[in-house]
PDB file with SEQRES, HELIX, SHEET and CRYST1 records, atoms N, CA, C and O in Angstrom:
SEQRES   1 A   76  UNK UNK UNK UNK UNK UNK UNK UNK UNK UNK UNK UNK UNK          
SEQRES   2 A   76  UNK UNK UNK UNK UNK UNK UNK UNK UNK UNK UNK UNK UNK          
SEQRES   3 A   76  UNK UNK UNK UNK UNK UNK UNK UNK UNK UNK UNK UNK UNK          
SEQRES   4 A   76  UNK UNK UNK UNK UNK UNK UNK UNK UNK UNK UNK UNK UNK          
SEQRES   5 A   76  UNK UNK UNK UNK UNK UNK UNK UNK UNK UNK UNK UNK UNK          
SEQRES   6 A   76  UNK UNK UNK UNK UNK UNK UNK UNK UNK UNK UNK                  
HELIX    1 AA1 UNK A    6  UNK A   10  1                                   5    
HELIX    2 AA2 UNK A   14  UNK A   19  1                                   6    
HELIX    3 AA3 UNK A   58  UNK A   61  5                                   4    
HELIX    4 AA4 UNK A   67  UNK A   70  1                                   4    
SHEET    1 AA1 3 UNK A   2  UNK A   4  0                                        
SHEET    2 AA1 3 UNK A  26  UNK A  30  1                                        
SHEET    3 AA1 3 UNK A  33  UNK A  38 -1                                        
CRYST1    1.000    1.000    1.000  90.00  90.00  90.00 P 1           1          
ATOM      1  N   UNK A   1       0.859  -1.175   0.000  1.00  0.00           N  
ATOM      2  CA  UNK A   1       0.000   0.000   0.000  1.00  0.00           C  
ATOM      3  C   UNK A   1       0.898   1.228   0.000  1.00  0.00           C  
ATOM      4  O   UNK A   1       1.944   1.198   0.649  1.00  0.00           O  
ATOM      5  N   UNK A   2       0.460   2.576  -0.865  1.00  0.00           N  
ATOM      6  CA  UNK A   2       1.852   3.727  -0.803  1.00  0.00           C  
ATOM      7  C   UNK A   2       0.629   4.619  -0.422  1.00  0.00           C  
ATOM      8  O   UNK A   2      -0.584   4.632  -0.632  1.00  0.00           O  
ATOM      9  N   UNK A   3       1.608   5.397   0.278  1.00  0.00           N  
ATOM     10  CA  UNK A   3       0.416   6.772   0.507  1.00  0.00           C  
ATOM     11  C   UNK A   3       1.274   8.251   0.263  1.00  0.00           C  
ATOM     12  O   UNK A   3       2.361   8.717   0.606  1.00  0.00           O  
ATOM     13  N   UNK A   4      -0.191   8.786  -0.736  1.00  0.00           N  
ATOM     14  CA  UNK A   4       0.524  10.374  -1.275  1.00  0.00           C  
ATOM     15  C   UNK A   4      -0.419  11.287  -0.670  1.00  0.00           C  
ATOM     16  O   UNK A   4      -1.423  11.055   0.004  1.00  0.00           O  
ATOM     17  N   UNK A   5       0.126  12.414  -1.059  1.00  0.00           N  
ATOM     18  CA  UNK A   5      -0.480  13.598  -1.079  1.00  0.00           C  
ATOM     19  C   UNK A   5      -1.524  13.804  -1.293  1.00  0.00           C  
ATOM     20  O   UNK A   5      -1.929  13.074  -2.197  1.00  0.00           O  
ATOM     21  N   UNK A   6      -2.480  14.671  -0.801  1.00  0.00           N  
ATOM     22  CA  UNK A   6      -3.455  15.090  -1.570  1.00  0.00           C  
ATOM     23  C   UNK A   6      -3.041  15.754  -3.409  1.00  0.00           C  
ATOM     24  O   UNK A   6      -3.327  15.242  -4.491  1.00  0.00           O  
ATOM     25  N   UNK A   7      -2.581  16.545  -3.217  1.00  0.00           N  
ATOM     26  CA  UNK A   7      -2.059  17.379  -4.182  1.00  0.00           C  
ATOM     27  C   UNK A   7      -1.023  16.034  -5.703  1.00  0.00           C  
ATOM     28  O   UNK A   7      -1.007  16.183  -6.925  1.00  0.00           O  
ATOM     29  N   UNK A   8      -0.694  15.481  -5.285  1.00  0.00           N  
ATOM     30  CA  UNK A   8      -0.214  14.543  -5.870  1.00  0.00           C  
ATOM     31  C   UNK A   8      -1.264  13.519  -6.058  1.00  0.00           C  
ATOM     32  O   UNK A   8      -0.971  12.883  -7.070  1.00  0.00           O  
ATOM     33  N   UNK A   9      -2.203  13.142  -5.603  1.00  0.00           N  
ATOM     34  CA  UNK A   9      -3.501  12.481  -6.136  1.00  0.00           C  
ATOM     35  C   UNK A   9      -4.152  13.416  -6.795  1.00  0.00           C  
ATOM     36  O   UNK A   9      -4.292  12.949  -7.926  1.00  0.00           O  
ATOM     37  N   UNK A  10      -4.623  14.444  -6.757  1.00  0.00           N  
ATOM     38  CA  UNK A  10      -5.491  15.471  -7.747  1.00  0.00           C  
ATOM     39  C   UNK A  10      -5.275  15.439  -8.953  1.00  0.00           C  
ATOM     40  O   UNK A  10      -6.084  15.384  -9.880  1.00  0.00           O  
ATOM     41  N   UNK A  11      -3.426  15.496  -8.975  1.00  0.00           N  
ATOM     42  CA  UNK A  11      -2.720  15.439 -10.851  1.00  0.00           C  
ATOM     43  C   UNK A  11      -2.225  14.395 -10.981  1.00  0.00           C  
ATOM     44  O   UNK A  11      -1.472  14.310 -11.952  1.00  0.00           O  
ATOM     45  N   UNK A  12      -2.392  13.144 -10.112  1.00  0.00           N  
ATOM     46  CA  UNK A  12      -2.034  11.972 -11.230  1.00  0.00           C  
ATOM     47  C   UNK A  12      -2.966  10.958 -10.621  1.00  0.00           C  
ATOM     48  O   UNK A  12      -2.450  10.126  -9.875  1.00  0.00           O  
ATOM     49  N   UNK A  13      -4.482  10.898 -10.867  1.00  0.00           N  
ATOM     50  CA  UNK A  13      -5.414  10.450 -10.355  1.00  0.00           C  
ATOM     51  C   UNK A  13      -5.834   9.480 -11.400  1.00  0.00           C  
ATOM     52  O   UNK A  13      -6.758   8.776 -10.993  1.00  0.00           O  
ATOM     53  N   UNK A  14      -5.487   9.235 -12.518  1.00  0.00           N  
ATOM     54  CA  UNK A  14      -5.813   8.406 -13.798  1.00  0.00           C  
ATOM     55  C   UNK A  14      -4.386   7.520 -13.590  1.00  0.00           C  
ATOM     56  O   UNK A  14      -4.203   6.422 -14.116  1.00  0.00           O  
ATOM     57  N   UNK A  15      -3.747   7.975 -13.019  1.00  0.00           N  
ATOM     58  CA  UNK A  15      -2.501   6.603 -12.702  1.00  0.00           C  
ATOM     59  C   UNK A  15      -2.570   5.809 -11.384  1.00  0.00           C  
ATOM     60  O   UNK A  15      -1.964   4.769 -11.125  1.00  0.00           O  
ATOM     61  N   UNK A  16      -3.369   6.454 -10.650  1.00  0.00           N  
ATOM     62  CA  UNK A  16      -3.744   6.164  -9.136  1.00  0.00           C  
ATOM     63  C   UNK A  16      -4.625   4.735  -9.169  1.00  0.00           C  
ATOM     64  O   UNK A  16      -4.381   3.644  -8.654  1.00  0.00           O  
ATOM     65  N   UNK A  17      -5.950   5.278 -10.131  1.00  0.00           N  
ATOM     66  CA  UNK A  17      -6.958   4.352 -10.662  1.00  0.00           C  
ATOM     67  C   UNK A  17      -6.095   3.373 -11.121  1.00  0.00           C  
ATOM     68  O   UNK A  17      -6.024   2.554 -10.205  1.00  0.00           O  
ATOM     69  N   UNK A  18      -5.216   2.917 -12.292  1.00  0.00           N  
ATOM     70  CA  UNK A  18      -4.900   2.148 -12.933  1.00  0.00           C  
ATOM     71  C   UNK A  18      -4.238   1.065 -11.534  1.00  0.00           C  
ATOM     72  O   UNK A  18      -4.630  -0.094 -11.406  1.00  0.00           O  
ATOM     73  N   UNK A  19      -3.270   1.664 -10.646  1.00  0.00           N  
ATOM     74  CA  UNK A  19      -2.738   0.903  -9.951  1.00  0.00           C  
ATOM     75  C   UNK A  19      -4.070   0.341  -8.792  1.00  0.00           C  
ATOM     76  O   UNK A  19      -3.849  -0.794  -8.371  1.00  0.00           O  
ATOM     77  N   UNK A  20      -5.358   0.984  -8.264  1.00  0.00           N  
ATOM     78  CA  UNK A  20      -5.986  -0.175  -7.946  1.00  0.00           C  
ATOM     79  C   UNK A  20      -6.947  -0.357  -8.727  1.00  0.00           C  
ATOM     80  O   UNK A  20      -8.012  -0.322  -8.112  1.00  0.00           O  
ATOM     81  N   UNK A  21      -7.073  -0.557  -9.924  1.00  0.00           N  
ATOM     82  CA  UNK A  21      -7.454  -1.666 -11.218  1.00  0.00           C  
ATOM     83  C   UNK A  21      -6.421  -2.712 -10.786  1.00  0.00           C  
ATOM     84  O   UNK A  21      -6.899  -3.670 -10.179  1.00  0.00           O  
ATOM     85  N   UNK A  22      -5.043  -2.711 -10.988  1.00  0.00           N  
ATOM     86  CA  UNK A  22      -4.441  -3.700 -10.483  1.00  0.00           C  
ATOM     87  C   UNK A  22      -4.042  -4.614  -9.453  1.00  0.00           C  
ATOM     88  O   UNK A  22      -3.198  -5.509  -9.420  1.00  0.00           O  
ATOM     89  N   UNK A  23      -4.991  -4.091  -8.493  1.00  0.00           N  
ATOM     90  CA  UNK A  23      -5.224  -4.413  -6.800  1.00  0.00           C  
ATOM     91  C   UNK A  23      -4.223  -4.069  -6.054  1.00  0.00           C  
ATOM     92  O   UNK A  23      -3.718  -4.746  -5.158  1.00  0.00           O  
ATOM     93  N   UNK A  24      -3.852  -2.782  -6.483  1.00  0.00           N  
ATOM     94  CA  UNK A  24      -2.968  -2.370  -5.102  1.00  0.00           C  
ATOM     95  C   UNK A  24      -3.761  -1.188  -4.391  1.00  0.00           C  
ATOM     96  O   UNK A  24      -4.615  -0.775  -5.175  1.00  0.00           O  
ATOM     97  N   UNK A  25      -3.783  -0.490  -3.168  1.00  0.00           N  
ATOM     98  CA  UNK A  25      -4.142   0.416  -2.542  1.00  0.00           C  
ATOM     99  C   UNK A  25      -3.351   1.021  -2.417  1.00  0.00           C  
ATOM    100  O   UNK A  25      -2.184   0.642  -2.309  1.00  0.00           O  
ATOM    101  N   UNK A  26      -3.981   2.828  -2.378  1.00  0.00           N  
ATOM    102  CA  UNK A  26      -3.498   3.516  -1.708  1.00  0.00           C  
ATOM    103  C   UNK A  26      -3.917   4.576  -1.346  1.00  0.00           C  
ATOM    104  O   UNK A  26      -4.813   5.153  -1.962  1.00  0.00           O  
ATOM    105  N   UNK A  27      -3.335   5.076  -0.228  1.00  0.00           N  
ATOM    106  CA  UNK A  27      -3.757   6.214   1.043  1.00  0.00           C  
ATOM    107  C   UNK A  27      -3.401   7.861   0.747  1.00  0.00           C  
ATOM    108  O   UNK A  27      -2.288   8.292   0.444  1.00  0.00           O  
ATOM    109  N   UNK A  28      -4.448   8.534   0.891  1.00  0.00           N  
ATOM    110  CA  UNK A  28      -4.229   9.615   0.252  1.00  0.00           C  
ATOM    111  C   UNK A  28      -4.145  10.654   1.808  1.00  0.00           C  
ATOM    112  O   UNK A  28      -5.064  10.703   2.626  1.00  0.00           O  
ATOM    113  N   UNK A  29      -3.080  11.268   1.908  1.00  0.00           N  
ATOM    114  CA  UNK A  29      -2.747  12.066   3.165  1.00  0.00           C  
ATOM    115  C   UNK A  29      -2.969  13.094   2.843  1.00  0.00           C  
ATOM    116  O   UNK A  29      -2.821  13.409   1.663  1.00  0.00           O  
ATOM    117  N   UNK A  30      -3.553  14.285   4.102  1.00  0.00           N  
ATOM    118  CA  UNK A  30      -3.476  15.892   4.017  1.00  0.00           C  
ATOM    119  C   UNK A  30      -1.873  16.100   5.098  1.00  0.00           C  
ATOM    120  O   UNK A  30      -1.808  16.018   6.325  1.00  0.00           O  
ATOM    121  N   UNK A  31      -1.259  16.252   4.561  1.00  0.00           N  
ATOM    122  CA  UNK A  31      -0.096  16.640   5.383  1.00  0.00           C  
ATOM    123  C   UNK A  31       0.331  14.929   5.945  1.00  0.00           C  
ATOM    124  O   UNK A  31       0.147  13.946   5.228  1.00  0.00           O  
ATOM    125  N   UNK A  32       0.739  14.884   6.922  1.00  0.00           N  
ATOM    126  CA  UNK A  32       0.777  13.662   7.361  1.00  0.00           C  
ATOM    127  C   UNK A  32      -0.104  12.683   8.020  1.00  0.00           C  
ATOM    128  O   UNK A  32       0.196  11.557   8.417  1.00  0.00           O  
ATOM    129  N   UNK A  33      -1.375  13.360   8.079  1.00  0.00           N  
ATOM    130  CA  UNK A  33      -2.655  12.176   8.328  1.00  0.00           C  
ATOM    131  C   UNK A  33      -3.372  11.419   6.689  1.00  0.00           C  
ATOM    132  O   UNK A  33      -3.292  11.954   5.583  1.00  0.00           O  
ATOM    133  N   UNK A  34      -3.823  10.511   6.901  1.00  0.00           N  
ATOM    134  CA  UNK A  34      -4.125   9.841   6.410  1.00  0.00           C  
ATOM    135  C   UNK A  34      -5.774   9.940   6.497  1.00  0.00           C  
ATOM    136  O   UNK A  34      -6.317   9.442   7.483  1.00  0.00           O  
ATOM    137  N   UNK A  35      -6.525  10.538   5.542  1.00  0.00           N  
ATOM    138  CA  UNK A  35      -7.670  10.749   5.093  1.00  0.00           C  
ATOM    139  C   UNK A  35      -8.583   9.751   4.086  1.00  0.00           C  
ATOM    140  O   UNK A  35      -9.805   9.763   4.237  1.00  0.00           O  
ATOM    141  N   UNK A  36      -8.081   9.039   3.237  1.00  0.00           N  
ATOM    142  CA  UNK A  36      -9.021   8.519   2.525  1.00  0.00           C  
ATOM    143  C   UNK A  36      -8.207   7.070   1.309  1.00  0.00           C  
ATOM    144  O   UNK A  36      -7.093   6.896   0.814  1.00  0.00           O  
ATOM    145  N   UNK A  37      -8.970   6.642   1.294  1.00  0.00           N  
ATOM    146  CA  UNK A  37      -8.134   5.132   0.831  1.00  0.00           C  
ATOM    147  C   UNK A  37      -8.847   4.688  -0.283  1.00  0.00           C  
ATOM    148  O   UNK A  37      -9.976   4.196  -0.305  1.00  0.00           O  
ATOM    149  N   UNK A  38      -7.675   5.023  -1.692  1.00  0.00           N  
ATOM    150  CA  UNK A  38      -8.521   3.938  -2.389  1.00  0.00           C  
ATOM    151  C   UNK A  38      -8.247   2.593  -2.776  1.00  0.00           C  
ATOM    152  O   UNK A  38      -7.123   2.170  -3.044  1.00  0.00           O  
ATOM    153  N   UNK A  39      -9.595   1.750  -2.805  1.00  0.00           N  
ATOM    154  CA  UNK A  39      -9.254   0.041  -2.908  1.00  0.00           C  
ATOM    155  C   UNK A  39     -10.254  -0.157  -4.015  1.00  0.00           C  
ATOM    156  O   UNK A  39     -11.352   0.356  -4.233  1.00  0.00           O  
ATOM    157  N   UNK A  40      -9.265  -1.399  -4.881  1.00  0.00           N  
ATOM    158  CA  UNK A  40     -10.474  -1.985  -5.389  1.00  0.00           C  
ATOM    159  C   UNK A  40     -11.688  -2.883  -5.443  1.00  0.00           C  
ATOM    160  O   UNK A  40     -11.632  -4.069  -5.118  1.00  0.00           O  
ATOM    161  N   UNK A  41     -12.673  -2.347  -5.819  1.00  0.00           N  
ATOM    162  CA  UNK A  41     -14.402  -3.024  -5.288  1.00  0.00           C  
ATOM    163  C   UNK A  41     -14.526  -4.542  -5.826  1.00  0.00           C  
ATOM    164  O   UNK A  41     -13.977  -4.906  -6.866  1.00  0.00           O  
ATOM    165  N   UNK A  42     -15.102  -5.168  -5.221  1.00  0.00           N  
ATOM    166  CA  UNK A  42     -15.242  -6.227  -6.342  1.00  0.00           C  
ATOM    167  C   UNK A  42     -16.728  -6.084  -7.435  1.00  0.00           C  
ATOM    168  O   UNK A  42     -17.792  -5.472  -7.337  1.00  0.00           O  
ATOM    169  N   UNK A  43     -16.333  -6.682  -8.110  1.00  0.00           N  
ATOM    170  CA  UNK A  43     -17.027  -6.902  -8.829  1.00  0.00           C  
ATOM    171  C   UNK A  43     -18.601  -7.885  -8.525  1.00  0.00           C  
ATOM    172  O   UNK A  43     -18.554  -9.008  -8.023  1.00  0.00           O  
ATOM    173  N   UNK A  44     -19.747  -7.292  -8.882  1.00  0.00           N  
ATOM    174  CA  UNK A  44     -21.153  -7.776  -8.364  1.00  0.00           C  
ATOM    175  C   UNK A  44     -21.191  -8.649  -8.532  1.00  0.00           C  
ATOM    176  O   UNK A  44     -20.442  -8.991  -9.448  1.00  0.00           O  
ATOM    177  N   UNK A  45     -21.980  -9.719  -7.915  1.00  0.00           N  
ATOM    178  CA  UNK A  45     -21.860 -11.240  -8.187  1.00  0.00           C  
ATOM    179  C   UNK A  45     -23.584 -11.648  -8.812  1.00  0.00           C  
ATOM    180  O   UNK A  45     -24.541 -10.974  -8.431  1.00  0.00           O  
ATOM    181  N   UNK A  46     -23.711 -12.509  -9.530  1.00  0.00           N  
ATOM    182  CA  UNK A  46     -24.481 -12.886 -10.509  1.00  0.00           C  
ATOM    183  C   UNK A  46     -25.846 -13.046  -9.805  1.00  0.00           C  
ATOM    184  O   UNK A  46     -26.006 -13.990  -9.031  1.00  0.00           O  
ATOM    185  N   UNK A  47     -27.011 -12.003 -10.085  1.00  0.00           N  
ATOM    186  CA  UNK A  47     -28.324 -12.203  -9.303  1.00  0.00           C  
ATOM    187  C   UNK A  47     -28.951 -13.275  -9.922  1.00  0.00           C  
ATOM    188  O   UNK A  47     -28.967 -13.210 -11.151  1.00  0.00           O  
ATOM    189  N   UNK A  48     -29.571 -14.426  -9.314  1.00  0.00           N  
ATOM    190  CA  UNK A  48     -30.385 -15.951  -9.873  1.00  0.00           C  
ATOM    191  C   UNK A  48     -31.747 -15.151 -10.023  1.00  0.00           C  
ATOM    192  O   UNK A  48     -32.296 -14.716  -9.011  1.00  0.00           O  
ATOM    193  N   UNK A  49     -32.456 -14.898 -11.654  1.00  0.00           N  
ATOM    194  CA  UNK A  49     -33.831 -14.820 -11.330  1.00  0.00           C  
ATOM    195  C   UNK A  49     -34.739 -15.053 -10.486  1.00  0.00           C  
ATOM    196  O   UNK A  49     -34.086 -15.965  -9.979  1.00  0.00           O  
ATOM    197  N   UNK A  50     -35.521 -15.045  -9.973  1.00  0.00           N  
ATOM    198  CA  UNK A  50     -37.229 -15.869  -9.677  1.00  0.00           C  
ATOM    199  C   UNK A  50     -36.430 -15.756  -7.742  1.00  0.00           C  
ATOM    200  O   UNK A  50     -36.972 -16.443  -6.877  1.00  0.00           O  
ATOM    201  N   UNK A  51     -35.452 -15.038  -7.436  1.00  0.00           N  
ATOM    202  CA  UNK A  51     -35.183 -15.301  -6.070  1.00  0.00           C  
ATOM    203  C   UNK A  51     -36.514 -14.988  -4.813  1.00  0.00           C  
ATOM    204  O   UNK A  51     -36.461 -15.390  -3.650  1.00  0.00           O  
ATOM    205  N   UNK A  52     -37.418 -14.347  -5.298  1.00  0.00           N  
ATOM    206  CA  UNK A  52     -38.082 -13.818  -4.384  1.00  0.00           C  
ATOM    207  C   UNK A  52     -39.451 -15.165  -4.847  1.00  0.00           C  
ATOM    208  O   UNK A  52     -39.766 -15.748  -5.884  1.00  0.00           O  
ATOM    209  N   UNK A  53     -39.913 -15.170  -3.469  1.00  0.00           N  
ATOM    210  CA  UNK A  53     -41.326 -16.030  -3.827  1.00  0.00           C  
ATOM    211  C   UNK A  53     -42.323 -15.640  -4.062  1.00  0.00           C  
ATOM    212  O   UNK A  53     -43.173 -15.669  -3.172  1.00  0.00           O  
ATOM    213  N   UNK A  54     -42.628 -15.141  -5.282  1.00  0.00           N  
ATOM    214  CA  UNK A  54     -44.221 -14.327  -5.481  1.00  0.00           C  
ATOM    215  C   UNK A  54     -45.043 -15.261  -6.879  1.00  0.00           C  
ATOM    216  O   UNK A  54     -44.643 -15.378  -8.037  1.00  0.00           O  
ATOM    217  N   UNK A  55     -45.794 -15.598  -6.492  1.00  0.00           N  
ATOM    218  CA  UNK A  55     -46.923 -16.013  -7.119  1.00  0.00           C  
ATOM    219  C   UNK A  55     -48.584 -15.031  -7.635  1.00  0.00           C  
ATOM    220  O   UNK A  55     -49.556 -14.727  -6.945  1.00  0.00           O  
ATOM    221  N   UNK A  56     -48.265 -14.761  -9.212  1.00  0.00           N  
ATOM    222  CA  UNK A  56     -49.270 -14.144  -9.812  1.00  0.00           C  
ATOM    223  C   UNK A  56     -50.430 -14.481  -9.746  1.00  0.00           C  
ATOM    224  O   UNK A  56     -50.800 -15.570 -10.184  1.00  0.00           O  
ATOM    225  N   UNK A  57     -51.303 -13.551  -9.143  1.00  0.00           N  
ATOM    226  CA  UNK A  57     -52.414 -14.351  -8.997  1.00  0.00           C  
ATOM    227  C   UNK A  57     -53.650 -14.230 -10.490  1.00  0.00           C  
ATOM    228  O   UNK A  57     -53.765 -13.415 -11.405  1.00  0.00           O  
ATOM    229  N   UNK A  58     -54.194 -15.142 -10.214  1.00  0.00           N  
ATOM    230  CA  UNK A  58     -55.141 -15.487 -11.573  1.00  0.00           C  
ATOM    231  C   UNK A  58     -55.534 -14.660 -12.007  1.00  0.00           C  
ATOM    232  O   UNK A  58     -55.229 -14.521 -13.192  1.00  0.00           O  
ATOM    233  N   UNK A  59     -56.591 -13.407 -11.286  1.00  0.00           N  
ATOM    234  CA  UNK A  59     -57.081 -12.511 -11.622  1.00  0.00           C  
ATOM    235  C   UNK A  59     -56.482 -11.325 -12.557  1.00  0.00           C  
ATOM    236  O   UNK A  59     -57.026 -10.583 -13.375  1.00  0.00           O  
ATOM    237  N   UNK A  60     -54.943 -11.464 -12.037  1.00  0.00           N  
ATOM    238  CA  UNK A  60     -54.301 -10.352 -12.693  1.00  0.00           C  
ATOM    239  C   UNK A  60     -54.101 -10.779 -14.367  1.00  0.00           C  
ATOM    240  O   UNK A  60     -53.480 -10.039 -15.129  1.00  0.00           O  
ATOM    241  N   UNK A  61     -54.620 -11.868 -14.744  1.00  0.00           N  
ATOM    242  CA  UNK A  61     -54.618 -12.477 -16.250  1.00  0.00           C  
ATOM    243  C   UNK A  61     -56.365 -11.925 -17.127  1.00  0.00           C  
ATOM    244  O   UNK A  61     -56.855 -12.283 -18.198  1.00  0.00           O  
ATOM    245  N   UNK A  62     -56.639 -11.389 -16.543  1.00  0.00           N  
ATOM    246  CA  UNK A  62     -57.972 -11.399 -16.672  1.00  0.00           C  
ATOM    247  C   UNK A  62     -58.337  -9.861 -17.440  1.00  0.00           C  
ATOM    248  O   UNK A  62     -57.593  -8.914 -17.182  1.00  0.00           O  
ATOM    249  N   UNK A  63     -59.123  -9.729 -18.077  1.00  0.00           N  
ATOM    250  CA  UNK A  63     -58.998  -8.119 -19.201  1.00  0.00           C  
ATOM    251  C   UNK A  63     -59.534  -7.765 -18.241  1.00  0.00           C  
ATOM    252  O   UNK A  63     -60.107  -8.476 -17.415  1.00  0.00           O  
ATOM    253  N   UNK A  64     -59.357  -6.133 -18.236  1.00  0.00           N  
ATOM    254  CA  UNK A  64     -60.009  -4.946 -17.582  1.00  0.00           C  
ATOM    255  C   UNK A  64     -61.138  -4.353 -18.132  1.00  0.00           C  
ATOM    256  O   UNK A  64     -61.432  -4.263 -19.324  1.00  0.00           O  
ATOM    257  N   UNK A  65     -61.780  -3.937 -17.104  1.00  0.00           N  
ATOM    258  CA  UNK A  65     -63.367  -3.510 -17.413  1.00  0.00           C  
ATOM    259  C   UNK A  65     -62.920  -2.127 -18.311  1.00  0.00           C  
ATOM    260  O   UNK A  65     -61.868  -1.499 -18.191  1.00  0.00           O  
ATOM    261  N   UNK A  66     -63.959  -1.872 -19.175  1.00  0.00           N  
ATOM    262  CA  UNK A  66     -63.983  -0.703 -19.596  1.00  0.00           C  
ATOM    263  C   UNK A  66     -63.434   0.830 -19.067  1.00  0.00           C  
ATOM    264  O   UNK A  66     -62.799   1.714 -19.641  1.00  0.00           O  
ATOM    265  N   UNK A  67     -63.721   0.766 -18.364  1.00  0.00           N  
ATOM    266  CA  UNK A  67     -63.478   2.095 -17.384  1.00  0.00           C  
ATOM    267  C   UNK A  67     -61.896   1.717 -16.530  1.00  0.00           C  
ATOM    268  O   UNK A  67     -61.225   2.693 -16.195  1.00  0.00           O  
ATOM    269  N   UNK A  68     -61.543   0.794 -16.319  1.00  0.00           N  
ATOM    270  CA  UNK A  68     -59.487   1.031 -15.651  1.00  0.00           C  
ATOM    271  C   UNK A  68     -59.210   0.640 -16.861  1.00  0.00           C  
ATOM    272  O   UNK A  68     -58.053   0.221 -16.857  1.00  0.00           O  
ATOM    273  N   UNK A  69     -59.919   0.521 -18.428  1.00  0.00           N  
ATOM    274  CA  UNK A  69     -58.677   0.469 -19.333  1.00  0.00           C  
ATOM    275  C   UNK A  69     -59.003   1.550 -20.206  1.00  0.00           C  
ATOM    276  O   UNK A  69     -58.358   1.569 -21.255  1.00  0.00           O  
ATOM    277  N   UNK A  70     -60.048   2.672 -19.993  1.00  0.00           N  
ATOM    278  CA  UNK A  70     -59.861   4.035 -20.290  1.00  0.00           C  
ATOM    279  C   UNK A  70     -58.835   4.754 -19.481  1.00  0.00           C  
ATOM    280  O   UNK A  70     -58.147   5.528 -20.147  1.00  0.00           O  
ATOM    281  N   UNK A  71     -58.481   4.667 -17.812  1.00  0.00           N  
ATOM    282  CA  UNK A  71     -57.592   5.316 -17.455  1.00  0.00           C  
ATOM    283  C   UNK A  71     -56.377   5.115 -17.427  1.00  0.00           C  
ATOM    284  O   UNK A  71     -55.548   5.943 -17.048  1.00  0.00           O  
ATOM    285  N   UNK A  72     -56.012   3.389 -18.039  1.00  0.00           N  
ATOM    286  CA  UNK A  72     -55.007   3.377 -18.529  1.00  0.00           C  
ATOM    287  C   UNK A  72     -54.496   4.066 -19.646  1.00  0.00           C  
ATOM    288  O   UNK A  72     -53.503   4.792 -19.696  1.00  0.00           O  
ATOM    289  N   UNK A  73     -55.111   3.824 -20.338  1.00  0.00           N  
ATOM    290  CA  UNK A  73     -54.982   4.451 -21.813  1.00  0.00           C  
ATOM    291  C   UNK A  73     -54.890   5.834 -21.842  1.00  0.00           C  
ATOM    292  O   UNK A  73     -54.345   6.424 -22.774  1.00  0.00           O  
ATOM    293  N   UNK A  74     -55.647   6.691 -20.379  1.00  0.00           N  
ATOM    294  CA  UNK A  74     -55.482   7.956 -20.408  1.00  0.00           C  
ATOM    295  C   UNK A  74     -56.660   8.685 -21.206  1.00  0.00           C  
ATOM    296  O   UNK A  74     -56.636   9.830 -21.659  1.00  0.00           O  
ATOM    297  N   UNK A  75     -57.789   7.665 -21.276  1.00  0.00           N  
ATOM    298  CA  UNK A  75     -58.912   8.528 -21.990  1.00  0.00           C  
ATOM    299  C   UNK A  75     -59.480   8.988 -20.990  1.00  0.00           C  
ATOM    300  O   UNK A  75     -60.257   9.812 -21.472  1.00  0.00           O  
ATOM    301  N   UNK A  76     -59.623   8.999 -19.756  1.00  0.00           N  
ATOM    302  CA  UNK A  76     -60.606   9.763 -19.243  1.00  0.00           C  
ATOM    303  C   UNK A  76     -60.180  10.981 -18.356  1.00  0.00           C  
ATOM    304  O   UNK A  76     -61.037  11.714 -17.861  1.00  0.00           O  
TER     305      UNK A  76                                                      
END                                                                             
């Protein structure tokens, strides 16, 4: 892990990124404290469809009356 400057992260912040793209960290100091760290995230892991248990119920297969499929449509 290396730790710079603020001022030295501001102007070479596209080389900063590249090195944790490559999984290294590093610590960005105001003077000699240590303020803020960058690491790299991982990457999201694969959501499985259908995870939740919900079952459609019948009715919702069923046409709409005249009148909720005018206000769908926005005729009324």
């Amino acid at each position: 892990m290396s730790t710079v400057k603020v001022q030295y992260a501001k102007t070479h912040l596209s080389a900063l990124l590249s090195s944790v793209e490559d999984g290294k960290e590093v610590t960005i100091a105001r003077g000699d404290r240590p303020v803020a760290r960058l690491v790299p995230i991982e990457p999201p892991s694969e959501r499985e469809l259908g995870f939740v248990p919900y079952q459609v119920p019948e009715e919702f297969f069923e046409p709409l009356d005249e009148e909720e499929l005018d206000l769908w449509e926005g005729r009324a």
